[in-house]
C-alpha positions in Angstrom: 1.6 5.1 19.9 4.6 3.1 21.1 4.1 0.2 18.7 3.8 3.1 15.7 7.0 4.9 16.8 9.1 0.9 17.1 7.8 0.3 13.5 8.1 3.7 12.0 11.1 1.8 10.2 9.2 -0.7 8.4 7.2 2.2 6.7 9.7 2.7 3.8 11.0 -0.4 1.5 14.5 0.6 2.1 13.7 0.1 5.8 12.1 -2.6 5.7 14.8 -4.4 4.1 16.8 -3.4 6.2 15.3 -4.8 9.4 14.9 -8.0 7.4 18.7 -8.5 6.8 19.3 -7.1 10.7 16.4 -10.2 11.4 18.2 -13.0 9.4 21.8 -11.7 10.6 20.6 -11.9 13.9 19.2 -15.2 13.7 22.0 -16.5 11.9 24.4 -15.2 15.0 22.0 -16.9 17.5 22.4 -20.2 16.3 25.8 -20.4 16.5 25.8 -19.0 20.4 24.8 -22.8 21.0 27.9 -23.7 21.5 30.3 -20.7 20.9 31.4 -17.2 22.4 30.4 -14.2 20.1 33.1 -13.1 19.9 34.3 -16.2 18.0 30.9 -16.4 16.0 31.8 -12.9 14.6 35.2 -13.4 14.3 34.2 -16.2 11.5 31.7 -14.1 10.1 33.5 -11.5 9.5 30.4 -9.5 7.6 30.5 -6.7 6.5 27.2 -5.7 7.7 27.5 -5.8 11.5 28.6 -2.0 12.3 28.8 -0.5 15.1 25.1 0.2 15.4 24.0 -3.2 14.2 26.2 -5.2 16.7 25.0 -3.3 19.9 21.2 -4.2 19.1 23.0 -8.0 18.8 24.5 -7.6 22.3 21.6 -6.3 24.3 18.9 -8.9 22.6 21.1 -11.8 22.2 23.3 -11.8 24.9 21.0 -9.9 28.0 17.3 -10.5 26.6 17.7 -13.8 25.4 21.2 -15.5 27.5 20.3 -13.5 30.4 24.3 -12.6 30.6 25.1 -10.6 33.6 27.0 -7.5 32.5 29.3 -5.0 34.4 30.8 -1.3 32.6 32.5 1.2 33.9 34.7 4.4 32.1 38.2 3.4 32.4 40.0 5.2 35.4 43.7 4.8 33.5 44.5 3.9 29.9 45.9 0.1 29.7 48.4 -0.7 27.4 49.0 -4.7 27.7 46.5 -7.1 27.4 48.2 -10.2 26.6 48.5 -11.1 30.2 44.9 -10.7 31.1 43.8 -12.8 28.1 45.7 -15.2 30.2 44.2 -15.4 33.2 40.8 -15.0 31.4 41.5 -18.4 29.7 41.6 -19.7 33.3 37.9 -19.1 33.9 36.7 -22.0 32.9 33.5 -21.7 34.7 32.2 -18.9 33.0 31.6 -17.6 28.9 33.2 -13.8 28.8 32.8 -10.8 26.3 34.0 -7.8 26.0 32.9 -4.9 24.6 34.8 -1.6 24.1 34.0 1.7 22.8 37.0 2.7 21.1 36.4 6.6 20.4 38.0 6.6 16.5 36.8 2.8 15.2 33.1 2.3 17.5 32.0 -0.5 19.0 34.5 -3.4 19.4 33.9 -6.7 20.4 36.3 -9.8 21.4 36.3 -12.8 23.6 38.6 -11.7 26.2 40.3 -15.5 26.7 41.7 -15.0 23.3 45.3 -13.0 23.5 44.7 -11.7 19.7 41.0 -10.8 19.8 42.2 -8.5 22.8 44.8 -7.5 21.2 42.4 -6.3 18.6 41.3 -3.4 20.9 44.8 -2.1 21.2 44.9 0.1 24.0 42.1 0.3 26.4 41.9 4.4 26.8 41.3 6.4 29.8 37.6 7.7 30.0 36.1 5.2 27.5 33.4 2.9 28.2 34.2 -1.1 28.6 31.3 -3.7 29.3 32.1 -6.9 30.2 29.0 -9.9 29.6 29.3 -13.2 31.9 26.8 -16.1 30.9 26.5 -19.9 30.4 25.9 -19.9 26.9 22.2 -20.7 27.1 22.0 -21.9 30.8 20.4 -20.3 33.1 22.6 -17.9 34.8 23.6 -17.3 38.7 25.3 -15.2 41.0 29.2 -16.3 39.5 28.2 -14.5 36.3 28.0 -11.7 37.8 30.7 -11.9 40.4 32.9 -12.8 36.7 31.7 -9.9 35.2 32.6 -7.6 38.2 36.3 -8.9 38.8 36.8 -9.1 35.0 35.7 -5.6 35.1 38.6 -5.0 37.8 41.0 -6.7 36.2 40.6 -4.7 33.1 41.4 -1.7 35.9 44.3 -2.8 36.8 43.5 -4.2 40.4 44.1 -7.3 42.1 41.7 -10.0 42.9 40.6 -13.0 44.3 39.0 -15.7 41.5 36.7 -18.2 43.2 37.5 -21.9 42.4 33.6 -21.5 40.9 35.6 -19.6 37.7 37.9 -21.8 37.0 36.4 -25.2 36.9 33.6 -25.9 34.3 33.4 -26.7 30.0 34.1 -23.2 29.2 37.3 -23.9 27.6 39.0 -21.6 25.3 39.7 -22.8 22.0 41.4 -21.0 18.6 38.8 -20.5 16.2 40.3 -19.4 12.2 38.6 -17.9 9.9 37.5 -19.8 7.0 39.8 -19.0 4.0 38.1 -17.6 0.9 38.5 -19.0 -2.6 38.5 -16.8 -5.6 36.8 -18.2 -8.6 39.8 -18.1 -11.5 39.0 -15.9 -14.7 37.5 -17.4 -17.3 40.2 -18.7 -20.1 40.3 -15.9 -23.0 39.9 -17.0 -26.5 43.1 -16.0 -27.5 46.2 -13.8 -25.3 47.5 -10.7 -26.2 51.4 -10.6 -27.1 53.4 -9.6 -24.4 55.1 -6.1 -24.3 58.6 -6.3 -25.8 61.4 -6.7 -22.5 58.7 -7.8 -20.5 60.3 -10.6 -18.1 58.1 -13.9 -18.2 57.2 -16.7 -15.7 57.9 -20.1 -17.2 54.1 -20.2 -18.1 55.0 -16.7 -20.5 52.9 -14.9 -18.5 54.1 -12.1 -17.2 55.1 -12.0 -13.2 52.5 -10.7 -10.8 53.5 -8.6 -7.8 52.5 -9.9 -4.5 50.5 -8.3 -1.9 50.9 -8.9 1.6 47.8 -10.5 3.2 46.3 -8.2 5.8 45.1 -9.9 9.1 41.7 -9.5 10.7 41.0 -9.3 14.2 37.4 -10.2 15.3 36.5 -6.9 16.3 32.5 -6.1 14.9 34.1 -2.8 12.8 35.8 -4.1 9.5 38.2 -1.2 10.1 41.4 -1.8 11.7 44.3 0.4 13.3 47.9 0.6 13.6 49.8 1.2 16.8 51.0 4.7 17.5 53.6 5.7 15.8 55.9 8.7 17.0 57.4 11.3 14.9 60.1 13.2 17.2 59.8 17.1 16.2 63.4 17.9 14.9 62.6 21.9 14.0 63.5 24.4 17.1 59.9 24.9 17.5 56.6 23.1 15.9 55.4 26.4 13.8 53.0 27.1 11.2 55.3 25.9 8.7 55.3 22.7 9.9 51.8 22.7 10.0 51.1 23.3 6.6 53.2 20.4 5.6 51.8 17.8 7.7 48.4 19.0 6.9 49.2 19.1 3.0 51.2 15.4 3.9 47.8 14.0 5.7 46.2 15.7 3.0 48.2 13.8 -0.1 47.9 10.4 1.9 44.2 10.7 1.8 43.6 11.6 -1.8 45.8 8.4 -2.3 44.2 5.9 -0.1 40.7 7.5 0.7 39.4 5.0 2.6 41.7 5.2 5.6 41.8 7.5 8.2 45.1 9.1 9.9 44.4 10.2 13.8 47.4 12.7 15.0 47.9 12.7 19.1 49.5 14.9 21.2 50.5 13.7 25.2 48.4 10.8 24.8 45.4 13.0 23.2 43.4 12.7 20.2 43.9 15.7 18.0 41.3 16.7 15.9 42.8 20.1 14.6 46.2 20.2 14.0 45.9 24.7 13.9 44.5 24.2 17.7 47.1 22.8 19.2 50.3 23.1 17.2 50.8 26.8 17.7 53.8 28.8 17.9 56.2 27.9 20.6 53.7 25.0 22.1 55.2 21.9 20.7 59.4 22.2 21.3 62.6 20.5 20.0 62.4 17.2 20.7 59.0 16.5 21.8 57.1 13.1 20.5 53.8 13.8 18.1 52.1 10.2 17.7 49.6 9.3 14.0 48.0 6.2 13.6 45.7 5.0 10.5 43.3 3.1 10.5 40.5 1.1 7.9 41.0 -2.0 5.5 44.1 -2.7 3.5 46.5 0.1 5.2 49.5 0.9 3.3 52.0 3.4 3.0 52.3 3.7 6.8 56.0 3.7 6.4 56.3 6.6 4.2 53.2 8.5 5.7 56.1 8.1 9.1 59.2 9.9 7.0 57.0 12.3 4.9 56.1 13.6 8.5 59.2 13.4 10.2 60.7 15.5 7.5 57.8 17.7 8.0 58.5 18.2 11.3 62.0 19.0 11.0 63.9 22.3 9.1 63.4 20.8 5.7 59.4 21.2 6.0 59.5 23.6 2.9 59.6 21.3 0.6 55.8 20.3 1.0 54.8 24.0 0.6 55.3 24.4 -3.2 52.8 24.6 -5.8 49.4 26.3 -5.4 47.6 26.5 -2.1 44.6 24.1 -2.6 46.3 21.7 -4.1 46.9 18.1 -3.4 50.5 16.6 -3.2 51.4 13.1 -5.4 53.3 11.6 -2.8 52.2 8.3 -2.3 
């Protein structure tokens, strides 16, 4: 009964490819914890493939069934904001491989190697209430009781508390080294047969092409989602009072960012919490003069973030009419 239920999955063709790709990935990820962290290995990967729930089945049978990593979690007891200093000390540990794993409640499952300042920095902020794991292991070797004393005072650290790192953590091989990720080339178009004129006025390049506008590279942390997320940004509420007027126009703003970029996601918070209804909380007299509402966005290629920032600020101040015109269901072209 048991071994029908585990390969119920393999019944289907669509499943059954599937757990081949989850086999190969996962194979492919094993041999390179030989002689790296995995947080590095997917950081150079970069696939697309490895969500949330993919990466999870990676961390228990790679790193606990197979490495035998000692692992310590707890649900944060305050939200930390800066990392960069414990990446720091992790670096230090030379005694010991370290992961981290943190369940960020808007992009999943993250992973990073916490000796490296930027995969931490990855995570953002570490939230109040949400679940951190930390793995400690040898890469291969068979573990012993440091791994787990690692895990535990990593664990703390992450808290916030003060400890006392054994001589046992810092000495060993387990040295912290940059890792980049491999740069990808695109194949050029193929030569047409013959180029269309030019529009008249057109400015050319010196080739009498015509100039192509740049976009600005976005950079990728080495988290396992392929989605990524701005800081907070706060919009100070200029109106007397945060009414329904000013709801309607951020929603219709949120609403005409979305329709533009569809694949990113804006998060609205409110005294450090996540709103997920702007009606519930922003009611009549609740949100005053001069109070900070924070927005972040988050997914691949994240633009506009700027303008998203004054479309709401204006929306939160006495000029919030003018994102009330034209007929209720429709969508804005502001972006």
């Amino acid at each position: 009964m048991a071994d029908t239920v585990n390969l119920e999955v393999l019944s289907t063709r669509a499943g059954f490819n599937s757990a081949v790709r989850h086999i190969k990935k996962t194979m492919e990820i094993a041999a390179g914890l030989e002689r790296s962290n995995l947080g590095d290995v997917v950081f150079v990967m970069d696939d697309n493939e490895l969500t949330n729930n993919r990466i999870s089945l990676i961390l228990r049978m790679l790193l606990v069934d197979k490495l035998g990593y000692k692992t310590a979690s707890t649900n944060l007891s305050e939200t930390v904001e800066d990392l960069s200093a414990l990446a720091k000390e992790f670096a230090k540990w030379k005694g010991v491989d370290l992961i981290a794993a943190y369940h960020h409640p808007e992009l999943g499952l993250l992973i990073a190697n916490p000796k490296s300042e930027e995969d931490l920095a990855g995570f953002g902020q570490l939230r109040k209430r949400e679940l951190l794991v930390v793995y400690a292991g040898l890469l291969g070797k068979e573990t012993n009781e440091n791994c787990q004393k690692a895990a535990c005072l990593a664990l703390n650290l992450f808290e916030g508390e003060k400890v006392t790192v054994p001589s046992a953590l810092t000495q060993g091989k387990f040295v912290y080294k940059k890792v980049f990720k491999p740069q990808k080339i695109e194949a050029k178009p193929a030569a047409k047969a013959k180029s269309a004129k030019p529009k008249a006025g057109a400015k050319k390049t010196a080739s009498g092409a015509a100039p192509v506008k740049k976009v600005a590279a976005v950079t990728i942390t080495s988290s396992a989602s392929s989605s990524k997320m701005t800081p907070r940004y706060a919009v100070v509420v200029q109106n007397e009072l945060f009414h329904n007027g000013n709801v309607e126009a951020w929603k219709r703003i949120v609403a005409s960012y979305k329709a533009k970029h569809p694949n990113l996601e804006v998060y609205i918070y409110y005294e450090g919490e996540r709103i997920l209804d702007i009606n519930s909380l922003f009611k009549w007299g609740k949100v005053k003069h001069g109070t900070a509402i924070e927005f972040a966005v988050a997914g691949d290629q994240i633009q506009d973030v700027a303008k998203l920032q004054r479309y709401l600020y204006q929306g939160a101040s006495q000029m919030f009419e003018a994102f009330l015109h034209g007929p209720v269901n429709s969508v804005l072209k502001l972006f």
